[in-house]
Structures are given as C-alpha cells and as structure tokens.
Rosetta silent file (secondary structure, phi, psi, omega in degrees, C-alpha in Angstrom):
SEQUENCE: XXXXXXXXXXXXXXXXXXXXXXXXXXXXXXXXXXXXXXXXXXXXXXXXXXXXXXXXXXXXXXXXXXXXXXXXXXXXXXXXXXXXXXXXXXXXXXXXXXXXXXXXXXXXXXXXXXXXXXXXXXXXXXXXXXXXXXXXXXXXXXXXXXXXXXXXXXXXXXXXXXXXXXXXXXXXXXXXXXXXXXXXXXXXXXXXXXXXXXXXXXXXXXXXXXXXXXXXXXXXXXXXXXXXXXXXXXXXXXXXXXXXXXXXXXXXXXXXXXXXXXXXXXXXXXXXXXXXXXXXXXXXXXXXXXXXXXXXXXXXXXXXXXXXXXXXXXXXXXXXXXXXXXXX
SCORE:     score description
SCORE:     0.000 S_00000001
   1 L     0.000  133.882 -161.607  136.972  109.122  142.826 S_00000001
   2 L   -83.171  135.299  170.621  135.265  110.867  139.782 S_00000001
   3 E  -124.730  130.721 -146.386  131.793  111.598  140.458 S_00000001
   4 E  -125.701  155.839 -173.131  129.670  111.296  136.710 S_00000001
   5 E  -141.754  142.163  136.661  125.866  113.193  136.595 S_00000001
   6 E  -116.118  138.051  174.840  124.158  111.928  133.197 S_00000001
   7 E  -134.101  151.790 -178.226  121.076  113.496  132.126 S_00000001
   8 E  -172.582   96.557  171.754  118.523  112.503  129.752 S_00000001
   9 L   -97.821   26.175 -168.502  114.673  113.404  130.585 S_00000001
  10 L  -114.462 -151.273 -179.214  112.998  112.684  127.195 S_00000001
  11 L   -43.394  148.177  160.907  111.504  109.454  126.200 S_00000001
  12 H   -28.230  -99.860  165.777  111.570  105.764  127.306 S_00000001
  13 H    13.873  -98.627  171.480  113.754  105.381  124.433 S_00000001
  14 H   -51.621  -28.055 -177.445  116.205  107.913  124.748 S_00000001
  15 H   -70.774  -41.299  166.809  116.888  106.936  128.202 S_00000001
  16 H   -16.875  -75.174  157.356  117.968  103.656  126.947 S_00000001
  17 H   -56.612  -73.547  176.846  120.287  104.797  124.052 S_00000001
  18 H   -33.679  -36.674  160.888  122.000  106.935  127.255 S_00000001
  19 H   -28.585  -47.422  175.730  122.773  103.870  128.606 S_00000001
  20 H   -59.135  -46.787 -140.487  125.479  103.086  126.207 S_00000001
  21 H   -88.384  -43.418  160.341  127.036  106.242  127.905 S_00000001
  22 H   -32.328  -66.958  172.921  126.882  104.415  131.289 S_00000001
  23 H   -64.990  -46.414  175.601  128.447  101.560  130.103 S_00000001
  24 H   -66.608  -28.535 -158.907  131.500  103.380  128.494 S_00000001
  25 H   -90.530  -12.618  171.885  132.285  105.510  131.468 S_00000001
  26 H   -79.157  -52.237  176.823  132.104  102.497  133.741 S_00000001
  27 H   -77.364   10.962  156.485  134.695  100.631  131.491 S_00000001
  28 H   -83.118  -41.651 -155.486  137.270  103.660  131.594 S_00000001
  29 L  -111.973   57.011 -147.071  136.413  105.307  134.951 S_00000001
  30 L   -78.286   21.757 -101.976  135.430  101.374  136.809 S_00000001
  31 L  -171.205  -58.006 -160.313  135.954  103.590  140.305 S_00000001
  32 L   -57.221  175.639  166.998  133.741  106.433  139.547 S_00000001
  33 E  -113.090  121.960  164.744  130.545  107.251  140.744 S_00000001
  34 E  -127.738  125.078 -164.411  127.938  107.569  138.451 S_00000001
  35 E  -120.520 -179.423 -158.821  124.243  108.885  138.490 S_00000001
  36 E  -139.949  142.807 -162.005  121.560  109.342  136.502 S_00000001
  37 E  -142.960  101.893  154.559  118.578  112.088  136.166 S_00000001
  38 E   -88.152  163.234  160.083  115.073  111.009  134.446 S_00000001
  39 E   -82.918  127.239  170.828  112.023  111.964  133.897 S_00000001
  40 L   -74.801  165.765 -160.149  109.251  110.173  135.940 S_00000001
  41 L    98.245  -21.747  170.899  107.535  107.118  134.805 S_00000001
  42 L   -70.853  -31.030 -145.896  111.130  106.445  133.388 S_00000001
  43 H   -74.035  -10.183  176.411  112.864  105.245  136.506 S_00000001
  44 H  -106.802   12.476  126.834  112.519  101.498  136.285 S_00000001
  45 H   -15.018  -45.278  154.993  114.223  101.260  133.349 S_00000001
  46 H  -136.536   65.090 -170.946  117.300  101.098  135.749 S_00000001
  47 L   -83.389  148.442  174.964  116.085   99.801  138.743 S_00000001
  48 L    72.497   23.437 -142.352  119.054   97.626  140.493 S_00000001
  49 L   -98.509  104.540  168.227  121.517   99.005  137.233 S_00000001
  50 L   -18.856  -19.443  168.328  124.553   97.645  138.252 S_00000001
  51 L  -122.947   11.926  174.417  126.693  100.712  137.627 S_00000001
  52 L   -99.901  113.394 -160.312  124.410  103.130  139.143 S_00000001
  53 L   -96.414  -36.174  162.692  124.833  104.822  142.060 S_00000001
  54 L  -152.705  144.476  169.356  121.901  106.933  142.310 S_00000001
  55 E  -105.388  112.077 -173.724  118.914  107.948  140.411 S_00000001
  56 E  -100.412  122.866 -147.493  117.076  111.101  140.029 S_00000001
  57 E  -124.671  136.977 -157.462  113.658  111.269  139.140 S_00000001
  58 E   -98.763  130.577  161.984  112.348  114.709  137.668 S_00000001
  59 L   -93.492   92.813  154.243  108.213  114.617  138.225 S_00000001
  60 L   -71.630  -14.316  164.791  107.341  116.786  135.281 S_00000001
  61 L   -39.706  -61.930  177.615  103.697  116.375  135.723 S_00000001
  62 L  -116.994  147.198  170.287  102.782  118.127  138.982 S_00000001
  63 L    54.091    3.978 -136.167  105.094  121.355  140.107 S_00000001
  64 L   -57.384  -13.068 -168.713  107.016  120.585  137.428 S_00000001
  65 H   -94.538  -23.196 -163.437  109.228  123.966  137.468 S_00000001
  66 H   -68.279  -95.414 -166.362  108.877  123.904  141.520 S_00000001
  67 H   -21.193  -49.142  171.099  110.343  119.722  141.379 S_00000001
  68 H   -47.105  -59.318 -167.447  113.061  120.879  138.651 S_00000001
  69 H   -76.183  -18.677  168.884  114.580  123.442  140.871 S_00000001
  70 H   -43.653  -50.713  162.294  114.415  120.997  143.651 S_00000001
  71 H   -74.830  -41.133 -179.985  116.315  118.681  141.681 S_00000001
  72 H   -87.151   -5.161  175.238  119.070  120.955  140.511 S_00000001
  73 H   -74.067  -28.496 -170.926  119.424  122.525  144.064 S_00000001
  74 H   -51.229  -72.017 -173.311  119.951  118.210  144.937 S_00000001
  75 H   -45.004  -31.414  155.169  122.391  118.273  142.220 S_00000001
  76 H   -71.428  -42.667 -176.724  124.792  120.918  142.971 S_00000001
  77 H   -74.980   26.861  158.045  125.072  120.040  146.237 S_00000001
  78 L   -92.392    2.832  162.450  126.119  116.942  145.150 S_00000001
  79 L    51.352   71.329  174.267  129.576  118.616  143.654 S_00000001
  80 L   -59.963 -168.678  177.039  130.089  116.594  140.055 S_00000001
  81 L  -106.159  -57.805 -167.956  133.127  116.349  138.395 S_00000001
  82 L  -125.004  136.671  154.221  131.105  115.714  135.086 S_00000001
  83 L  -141.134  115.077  177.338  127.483  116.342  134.229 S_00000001
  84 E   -94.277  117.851  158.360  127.321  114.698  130.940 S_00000001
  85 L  -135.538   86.866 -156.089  124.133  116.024  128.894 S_00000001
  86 L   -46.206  -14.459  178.674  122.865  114.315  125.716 S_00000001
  87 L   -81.264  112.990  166.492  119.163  116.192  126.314 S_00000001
  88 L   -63.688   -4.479  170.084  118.904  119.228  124.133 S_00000001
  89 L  -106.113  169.510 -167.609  116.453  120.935  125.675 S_00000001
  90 H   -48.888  -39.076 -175.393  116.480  124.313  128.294 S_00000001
  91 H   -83.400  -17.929 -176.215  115.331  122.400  131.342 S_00000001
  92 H   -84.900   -2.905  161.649  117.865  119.633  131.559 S_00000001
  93 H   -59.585  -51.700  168.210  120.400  122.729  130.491 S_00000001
  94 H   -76.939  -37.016  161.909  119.586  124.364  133.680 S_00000001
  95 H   -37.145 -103.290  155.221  119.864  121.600  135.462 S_00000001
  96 H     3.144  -57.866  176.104  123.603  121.315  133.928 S_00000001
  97 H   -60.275  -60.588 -170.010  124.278  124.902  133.905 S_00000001
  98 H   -57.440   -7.742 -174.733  123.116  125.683  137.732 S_00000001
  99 L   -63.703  -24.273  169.108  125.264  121.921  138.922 S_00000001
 100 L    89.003   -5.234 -173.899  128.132  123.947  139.414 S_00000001
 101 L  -108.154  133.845 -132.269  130.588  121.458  137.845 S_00000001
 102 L   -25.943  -63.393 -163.902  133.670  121.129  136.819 S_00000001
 103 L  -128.562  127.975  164.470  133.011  119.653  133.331 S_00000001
 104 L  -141.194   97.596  159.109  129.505  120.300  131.797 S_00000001
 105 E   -94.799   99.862 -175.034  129.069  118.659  128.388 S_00000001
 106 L  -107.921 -150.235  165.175  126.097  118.919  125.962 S_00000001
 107 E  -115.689  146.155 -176.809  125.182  119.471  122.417 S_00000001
 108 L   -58.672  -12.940  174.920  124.978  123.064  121.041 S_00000001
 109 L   -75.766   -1.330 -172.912  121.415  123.033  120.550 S_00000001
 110 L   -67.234  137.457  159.710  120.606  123.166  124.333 S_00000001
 111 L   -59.760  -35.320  173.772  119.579  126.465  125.111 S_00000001
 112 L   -86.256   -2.917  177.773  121.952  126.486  127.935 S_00000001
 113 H   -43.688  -42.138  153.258  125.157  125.367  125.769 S_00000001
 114 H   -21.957  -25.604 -157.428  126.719  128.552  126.369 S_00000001
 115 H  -109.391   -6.000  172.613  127.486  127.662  129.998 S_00000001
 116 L   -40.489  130.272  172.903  129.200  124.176  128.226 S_00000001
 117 L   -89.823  -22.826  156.927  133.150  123.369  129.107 S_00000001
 118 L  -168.804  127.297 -172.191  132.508  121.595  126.122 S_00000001
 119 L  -102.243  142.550  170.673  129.661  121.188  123.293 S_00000001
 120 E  -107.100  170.833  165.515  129.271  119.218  120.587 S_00000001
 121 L   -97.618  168.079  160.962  127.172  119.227  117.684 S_00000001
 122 L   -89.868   84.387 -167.150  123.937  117.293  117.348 S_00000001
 123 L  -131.288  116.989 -169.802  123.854  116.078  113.715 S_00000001
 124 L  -100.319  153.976 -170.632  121.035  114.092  112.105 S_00000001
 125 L  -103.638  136.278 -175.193  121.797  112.217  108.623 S_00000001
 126 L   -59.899  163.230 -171.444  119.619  112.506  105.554 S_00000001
 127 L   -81.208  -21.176  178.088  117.963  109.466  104.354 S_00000001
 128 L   -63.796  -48.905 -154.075  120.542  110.001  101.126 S_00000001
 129 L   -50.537  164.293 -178.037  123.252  109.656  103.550 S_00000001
 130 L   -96.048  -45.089  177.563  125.087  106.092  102.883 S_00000001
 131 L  -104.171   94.838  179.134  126.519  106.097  106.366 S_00000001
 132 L   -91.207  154.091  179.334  124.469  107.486  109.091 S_00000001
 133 L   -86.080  120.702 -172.280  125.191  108.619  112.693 S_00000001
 134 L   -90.590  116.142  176.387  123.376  106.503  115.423 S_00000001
 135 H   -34.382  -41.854  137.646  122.552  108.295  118.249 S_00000001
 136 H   -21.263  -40.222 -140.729  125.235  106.313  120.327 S_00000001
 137 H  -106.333  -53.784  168.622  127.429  107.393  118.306 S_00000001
 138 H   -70.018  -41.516  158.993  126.782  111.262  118.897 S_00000001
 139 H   -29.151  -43.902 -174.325  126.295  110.539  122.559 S_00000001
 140 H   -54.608  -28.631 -162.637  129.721  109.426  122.343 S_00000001
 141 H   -76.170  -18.359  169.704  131.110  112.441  121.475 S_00000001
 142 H   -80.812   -6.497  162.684  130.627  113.867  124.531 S_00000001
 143 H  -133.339   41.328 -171.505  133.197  111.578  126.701 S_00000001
 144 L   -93.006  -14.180  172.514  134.968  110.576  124.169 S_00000001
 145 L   -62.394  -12.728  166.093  138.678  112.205  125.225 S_00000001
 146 L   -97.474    7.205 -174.029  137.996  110.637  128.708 S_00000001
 147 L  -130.394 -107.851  179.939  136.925  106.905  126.918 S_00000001
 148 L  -170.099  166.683 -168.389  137.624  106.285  123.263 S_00000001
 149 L   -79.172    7.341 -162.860  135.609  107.479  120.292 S_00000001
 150 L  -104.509  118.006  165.888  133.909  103.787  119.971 S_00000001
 151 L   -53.102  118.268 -150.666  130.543  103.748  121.390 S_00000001
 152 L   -86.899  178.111  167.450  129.641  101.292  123.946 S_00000001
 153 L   -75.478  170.177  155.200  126.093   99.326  123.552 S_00000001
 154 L   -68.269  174.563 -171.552  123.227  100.505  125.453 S_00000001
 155 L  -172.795  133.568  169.679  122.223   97.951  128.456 S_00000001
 156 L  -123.511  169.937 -161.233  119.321   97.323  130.483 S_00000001
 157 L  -132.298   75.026  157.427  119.703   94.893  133.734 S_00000001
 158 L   -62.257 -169.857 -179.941  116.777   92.686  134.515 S_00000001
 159 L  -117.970  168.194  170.378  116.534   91.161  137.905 S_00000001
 160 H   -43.171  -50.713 -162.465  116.260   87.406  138.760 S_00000001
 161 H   -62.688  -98.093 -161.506  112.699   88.334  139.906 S_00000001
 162 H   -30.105  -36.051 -164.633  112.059   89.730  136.251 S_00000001
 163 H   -88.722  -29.575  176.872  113.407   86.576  134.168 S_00000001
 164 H   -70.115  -31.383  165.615  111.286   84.542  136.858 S_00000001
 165 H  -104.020   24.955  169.676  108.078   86.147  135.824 S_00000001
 166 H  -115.753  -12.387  173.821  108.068   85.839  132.181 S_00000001
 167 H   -10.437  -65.331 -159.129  109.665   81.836  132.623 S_00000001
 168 L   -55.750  -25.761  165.119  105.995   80.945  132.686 S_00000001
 169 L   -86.347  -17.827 -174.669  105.854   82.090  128.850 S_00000001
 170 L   -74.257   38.850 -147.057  109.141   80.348  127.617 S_00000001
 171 L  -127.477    5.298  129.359  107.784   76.930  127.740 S_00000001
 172 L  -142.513 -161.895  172.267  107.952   77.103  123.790 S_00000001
 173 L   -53.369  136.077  163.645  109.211   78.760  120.767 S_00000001
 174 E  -145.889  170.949 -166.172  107.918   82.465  120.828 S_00000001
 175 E  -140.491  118.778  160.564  107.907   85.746  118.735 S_00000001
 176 E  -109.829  177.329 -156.662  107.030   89.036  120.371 S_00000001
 177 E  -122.510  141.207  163.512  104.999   91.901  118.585 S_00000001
 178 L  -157.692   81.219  171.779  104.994   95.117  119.880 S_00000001
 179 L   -35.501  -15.100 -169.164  102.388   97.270  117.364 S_00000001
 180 L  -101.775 -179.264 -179.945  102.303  100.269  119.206 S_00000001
 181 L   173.665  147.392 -165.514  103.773  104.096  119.259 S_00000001
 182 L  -100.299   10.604 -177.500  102.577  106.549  120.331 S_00000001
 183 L  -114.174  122.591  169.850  102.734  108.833  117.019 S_00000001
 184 H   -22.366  -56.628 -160.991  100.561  107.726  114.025 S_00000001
 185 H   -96.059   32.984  175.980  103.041  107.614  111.554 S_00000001
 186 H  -122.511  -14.507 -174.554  104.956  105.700  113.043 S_00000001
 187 L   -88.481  156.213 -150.009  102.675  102.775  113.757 S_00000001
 188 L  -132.440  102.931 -157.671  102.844  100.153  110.789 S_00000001
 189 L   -52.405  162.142 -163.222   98.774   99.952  110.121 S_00000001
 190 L   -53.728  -41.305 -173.012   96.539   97.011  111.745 S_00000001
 191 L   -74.581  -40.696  159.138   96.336   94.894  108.485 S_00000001
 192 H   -44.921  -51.193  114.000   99.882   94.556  108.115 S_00000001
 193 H    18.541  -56.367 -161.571   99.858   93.354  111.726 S_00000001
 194 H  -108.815  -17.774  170.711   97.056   90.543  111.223 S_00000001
 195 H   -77.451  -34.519 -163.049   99.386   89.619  107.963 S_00000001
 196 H   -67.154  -45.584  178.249  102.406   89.600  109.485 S_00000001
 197 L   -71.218  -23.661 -171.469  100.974   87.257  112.515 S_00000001
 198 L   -97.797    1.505  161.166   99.080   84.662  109.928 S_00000001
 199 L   -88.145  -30.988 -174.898  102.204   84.231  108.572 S_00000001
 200 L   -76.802  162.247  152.463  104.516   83.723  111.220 S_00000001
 201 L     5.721   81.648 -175.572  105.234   79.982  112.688 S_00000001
 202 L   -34.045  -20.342 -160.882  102.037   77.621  113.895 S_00000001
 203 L  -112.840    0.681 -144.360  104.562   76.594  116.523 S_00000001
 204 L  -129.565  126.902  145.001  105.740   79.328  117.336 S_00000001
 205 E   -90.240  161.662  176.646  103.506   82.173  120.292 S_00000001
 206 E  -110.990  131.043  166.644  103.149   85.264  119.299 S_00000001
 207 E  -116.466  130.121  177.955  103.187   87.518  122.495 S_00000001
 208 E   -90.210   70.742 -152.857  101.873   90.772  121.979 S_00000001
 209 E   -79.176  155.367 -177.090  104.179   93.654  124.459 S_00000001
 210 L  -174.792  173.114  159.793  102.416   97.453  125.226 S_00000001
 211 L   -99.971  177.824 -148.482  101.922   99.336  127.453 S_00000001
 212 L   -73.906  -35.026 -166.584   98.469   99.066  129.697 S_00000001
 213 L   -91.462   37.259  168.870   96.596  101.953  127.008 S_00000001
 214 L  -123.750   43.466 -173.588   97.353   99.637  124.423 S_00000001
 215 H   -87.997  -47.151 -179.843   95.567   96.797  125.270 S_00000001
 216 H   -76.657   10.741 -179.344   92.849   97.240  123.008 S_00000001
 217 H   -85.629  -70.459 -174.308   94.977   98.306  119.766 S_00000001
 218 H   -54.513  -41.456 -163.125   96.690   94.372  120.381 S_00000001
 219 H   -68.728  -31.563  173.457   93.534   92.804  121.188 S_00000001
 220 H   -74.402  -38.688  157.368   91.932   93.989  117.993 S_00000001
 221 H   -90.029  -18.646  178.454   94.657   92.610  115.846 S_00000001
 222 H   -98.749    7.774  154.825   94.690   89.407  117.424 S_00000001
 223 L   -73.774    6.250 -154.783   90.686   89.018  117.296 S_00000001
 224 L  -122.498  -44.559 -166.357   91.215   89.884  113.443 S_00000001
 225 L  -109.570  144.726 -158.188   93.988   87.124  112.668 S_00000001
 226 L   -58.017  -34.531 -158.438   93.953   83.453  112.138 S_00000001
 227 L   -59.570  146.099 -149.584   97.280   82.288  114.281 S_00000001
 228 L   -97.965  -45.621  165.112   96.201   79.760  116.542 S_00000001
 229 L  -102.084  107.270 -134.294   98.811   80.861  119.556 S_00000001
 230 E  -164.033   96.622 -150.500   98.175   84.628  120.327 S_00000001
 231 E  -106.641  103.404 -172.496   98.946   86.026  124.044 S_00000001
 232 E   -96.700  132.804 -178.994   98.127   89.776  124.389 S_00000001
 233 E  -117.343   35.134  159.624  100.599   91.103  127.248 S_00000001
 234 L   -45.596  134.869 -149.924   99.679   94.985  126.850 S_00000001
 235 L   -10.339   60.041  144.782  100.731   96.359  130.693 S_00000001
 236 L  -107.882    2.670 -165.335  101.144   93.203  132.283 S_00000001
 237 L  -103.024  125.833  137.394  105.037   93.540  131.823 S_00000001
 238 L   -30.745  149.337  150.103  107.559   96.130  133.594 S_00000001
 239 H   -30.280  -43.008  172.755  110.104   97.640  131.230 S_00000001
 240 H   -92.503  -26.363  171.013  112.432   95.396  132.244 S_00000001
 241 H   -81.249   -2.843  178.689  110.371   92.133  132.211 S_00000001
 242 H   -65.825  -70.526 -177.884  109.527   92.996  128.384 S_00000001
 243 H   -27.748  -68.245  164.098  113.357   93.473  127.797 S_00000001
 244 H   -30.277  -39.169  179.329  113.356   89.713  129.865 S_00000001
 245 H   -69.050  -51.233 -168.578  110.570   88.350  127.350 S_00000001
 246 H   -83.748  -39.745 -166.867  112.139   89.567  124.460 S_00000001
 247 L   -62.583    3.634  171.264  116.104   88.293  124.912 S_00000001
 248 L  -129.403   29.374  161.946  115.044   84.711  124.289 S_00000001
 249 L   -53.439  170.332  178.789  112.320   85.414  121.322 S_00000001
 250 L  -109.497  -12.756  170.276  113.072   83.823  118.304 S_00000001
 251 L  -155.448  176.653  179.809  112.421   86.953  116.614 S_00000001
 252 E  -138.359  132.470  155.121  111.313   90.479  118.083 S_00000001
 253 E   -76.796  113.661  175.691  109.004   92.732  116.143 S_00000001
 254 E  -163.299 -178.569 -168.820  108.440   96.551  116.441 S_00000001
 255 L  -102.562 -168.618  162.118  107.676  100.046  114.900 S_00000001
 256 L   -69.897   59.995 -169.860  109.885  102.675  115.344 S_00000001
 257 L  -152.401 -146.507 -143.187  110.033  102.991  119.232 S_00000001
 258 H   -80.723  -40.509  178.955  111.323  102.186  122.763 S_00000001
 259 H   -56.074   -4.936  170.504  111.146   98.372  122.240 S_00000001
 260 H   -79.842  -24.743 -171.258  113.737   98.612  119.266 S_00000001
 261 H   -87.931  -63.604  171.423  115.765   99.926  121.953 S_00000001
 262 H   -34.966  -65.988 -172.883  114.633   97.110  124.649 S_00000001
 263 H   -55.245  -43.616 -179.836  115.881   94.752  121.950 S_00000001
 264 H   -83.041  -25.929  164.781  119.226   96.263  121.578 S_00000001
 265 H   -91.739   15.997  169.430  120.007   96.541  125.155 S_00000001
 266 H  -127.346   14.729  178.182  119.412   92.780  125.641 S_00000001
 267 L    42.830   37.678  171.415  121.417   91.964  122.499 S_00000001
 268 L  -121.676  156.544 -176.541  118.261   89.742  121.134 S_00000001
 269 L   -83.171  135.323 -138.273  116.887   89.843  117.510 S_00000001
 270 E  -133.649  127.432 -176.921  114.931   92.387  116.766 S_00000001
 271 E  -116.687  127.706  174.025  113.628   93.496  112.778 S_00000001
 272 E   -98.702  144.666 -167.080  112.382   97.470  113.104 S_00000001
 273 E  -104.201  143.920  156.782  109.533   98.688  111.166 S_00000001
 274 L  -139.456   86.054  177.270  110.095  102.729  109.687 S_00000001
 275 L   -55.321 -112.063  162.766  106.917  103.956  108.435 S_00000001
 276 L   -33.240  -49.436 -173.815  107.561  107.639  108.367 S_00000001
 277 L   -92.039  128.089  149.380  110.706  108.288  110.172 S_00000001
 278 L   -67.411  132.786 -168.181  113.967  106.932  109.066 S_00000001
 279 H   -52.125  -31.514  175.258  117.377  104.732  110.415 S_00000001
 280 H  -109.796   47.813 -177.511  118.939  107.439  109.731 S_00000001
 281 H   -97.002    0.035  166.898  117.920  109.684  111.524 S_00000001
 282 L    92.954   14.064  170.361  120.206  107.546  114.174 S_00000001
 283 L  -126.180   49.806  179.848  117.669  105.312  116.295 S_00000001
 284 L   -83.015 -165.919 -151.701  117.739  102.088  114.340 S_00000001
 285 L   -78.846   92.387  170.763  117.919   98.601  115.657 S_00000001
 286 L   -80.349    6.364 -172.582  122.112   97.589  117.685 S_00000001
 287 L   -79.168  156.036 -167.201  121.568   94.190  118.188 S_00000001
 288 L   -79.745    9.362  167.081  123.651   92.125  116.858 S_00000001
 289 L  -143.801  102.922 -162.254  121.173   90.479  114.888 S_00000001
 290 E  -147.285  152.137 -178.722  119.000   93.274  113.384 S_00000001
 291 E  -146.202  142.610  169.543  116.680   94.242  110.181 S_00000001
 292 E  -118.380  154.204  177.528  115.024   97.246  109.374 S_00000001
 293 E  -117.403  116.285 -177.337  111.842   96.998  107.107 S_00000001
 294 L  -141.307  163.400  170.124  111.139  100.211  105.252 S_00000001
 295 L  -110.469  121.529 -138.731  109.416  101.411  102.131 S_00000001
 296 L   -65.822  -75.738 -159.656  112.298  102.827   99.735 S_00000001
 297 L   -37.070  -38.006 -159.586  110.920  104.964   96.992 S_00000001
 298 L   -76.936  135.678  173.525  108.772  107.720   98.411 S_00000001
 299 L   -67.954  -17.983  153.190  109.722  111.182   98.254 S_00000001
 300 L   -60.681  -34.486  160.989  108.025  112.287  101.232 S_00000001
 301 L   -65.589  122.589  -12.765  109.482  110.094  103.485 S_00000001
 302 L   -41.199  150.180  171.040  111.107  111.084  105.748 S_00000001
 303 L  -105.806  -75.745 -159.610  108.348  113.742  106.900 S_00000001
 304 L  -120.706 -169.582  171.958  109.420  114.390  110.124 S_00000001
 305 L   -58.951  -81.331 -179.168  111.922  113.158  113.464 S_00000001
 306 L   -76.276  -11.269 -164.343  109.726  112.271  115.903 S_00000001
 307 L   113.877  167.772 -177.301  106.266  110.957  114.081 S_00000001
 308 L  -136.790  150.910  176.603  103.108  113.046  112.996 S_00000001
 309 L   -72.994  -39.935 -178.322   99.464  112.273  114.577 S_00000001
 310 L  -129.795  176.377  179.783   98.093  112.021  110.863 S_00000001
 311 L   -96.249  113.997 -163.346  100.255  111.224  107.412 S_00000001
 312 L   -52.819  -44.869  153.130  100.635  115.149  106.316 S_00000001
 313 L   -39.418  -19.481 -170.511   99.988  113.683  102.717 S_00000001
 314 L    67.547  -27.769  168.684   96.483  111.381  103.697 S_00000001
 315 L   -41.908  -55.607 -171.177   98.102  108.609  101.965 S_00000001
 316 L    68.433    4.163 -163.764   99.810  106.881  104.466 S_00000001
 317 H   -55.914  -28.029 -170.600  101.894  104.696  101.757 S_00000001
 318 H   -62.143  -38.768  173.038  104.897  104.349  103.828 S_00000001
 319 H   -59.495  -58.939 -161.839  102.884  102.331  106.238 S_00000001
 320 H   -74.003  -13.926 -172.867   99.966  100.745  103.711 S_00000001
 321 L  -131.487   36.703  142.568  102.583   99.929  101.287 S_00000001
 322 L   -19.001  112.471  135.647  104.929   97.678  103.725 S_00000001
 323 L   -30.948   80.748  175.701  106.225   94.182  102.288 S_00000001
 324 H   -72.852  -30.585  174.271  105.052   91.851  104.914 S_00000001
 325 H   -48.481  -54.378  170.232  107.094   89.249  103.195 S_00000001
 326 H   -27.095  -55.600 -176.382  110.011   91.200  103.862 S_00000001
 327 H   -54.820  -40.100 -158.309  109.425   90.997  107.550 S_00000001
 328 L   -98.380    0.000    0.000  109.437   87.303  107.630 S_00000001
C-alpha cells in the first residue's frame, strides 16, 4: 500500500484547489493511504474527507518554527512513498526535504526544490494569454505519470450534520453573497454590492456568507439596500456548512477568494468577481456552471497576484467601474 503526504499550508483557498490532487490520487491509487498537512485554522475544511487518512495541522501562530519541526520529525517517521508539494514556499520545502521519502515532488520555486525527485515549473498566464493554466491544472503536473495529465475537480465533503444546519434556510429560493476578501483590491466596492442586491429576485433570499470579522462589512450593505429578504450569516457558518448553503443557491456570488473555490468543490453556480487580479492567473471559478465578471480595458490591471491593501493607482476603476448588469 502506497502511502501519499500532500502539503499545502497557504490559504483557505489553496487548500481547496489541493483537493483536486486528493481526488486524482484516490481514483488511480483507490488502496493508498493518503494524508494531508495544513496550516491551522484550515483543518475543517476536511473534517470527515472521505479519502483522508490523517491530517496534519501546522500551528504557525505560536512556536511556529518549534511546531514545524515537530511536524516534520511526525512526518518522517511516518516513511512516505510520496510527499506531493504544490506550496512554494521554504517551510513546507523542509518539511518535504527532511520526510525522507522516496518521491518528493514540488515546483522549482520552493526554496527546497533542489532536494526534489522531481520539480515542475510553476507558471502563471498573462491576462493576454487566450488559454490560461488553472491552478489544478499545474497541481496536476506533479502526479501526473502516476494518474493521467487530466486534472481531477477539487472536493469538499459536508457532513449530514452540516446540510442539517443550513435546511432551516432552504425553505425558499436563495442567492448567497459573499462581499468579502481580505485584500482591498480584490473586494468589488460596497455600492456595487447594494446594486447588485436591489436587483436580484424579490423572491428570491439573499444570504450574506463571511467570516465572523466580517459581520459588519455585510451588515452595512444590507442596511444600505432596498431588497426586502436579506439574512447576514457572517461567522455563523463552518467552512463546510457555507459550501452546504451554497450547493443548492440559485446563484452564488463572490470576489476573488476562497468561496469561488467553496463553489467549485460543491459543483454549484457560482459568477466570480476580478477587480484587480485576473482568471488567469489560474484561480477562476470550476463549476460547471460558472461566470467571471471583470472590467476588460484597463492597462493596469492586472496589478498584482495576490491583491494590494490600496489600488496602487487611487482610482480603483477595476472595482468602481464593474457592470452590475453583467452580474445578473
């Protein structure tokens, strides 16, 4: 029996998109053992995950260099086979280098890629490009002589329990919203927001998903707009009961962030907002019913990967000069 290590210790997000990685090596290897190494605050993202054997959760917070070697002393003596690692940066590299095992596959920008049996590159596509590379898709590259080159979806696993506590909202038509990010320029400004909502469906709630230090970001667009049914659910949700909320929406809303992801690993439809940041930079929308909403023209856009705290221009037009028709 193969024993599989994946690691990926960056964002809500990203852990997601690794998923897909999960899923392929389970339909090739259906035998193996395979685990998984987060960052905490990450970990219920795959609580009960169905192909998961064990999960290791890196506290970066407190100790964080002490908990790290703690975790990679776990991990060698856990003897992989594989330690598949899609995280580019030096500490999940030592983790991966010091595992001792057999096959250790990253991307060359890892500081530790040197110590790789085999590296790939990490290659993001210009906003020019016609065809861009989806982060799945470069994830892929790293099993794909033990899978096939076709990238599985990502997948999250609610529980029973989770679809039983959002029921109590399905009791009509609904839309979720989910306004937040935690990088400026990435956030699709407030008025847009309060347009978007006085537009959608009278019949239709709009439930409003965050996290709990977003309550008052949601609450503030829906004291500002008109729509008559308007639920703000800013941390009352788990990861996984959002994910639960959103597969039977009638539509899903979101900026460029983890809930684009949420949407794609529940296969429900989901339209992505990209103020600054671009699809093709390779974290757009996989469901099979998906729209991205972007503003075309400007030469500054993209500015950067991840988001900027302010728009390096003061303008802000990628955001301020959104189509809300377009959305709807």
């Amino acid at each position: 029996m193969a024993k599989f290590l994946v690691i990926q210790t960056a964002f809500i997000g990203d852990v997601v998109l690794a998923t897909a990685l999960v899923e392929k090596i389970h339909q090739h290897h259906p035998d193996a053992k395979i685990d998984f190494l987060l960052r905490k605050g990450n970990e219920a993202l795959l609580s009960d995950h169905p192909y998961l054997n064990h999960v290791y959760v890196w506290d970066k917070k407190e100790n964080k260099h002490k908990n790290l070697l703690a975790i990679a002393k776990q991990v060698r003596q856990a003897k992989y086979d594989y330690v598949i690692n899609p995280h580019r940066f030096s500490t999940s590299g030592f983790v991966t280098w010091s595992s001792k095992a057999k096959e250790k596959r990253g991307f060359d920008k890892n500081p530790f890629a040197f110590c790789y049996t085999q590296k790939h590159k990490h290659t993001i596509s210009s906003k020019n490009d016609e065809h861009y590379i989806h982060e799945v898709e470069r994830n892929q590259q790293l099993i794909a002589d033990i899978t096939d080159v076709n990238p599985a979806k990502p997948a999250l696993y609610p529980s029973k329990e989770d679809f039983e506590k959002v029921k109590q909202y399905q009791e009509q038509p609904y839309i979720c919203l989910a306004p937040s990010s935690v990088w400026f320029t990435k956030k699709m400004p407030e008025d847009k927001w309060i347009a978007l909502a006085n537009k959608l469906p009278k019949d239709h709630t709009l439930y409003f998903i965050a996290g709990p230090d977003d309550t008052e970001e949601c609450d503030s667009i829906i004291n500002k707009a008109t729509h008559p049914n308007m639920v703000n659910l800013a941390g009352e949700l788990s990861f996984l009961q959002s994910a639960a909320l959103m597969k039977s929406a009638a539509m899903n809303y979101a900026n460029d962030s983890a809930p684009i992801h949420f949407a794609s690993a529940v296969n429900t439809p989901i339209t992505g907002i990209f103020c600054s940041t671009s699809p093709n930079f390779g974290f757009g929308p996989l469901s099979d019913t998906s729209k991205v909403v972007q503003v075309e023209h400007l030469d500054c856009k993209p500015c950067n990967l991840r988001g900027l705290k302010e728009c390096p221009k003061g303008h802000f037009k990628c955001g301020h000069e959104i189509n809300v028709d377009q959305l709807l």
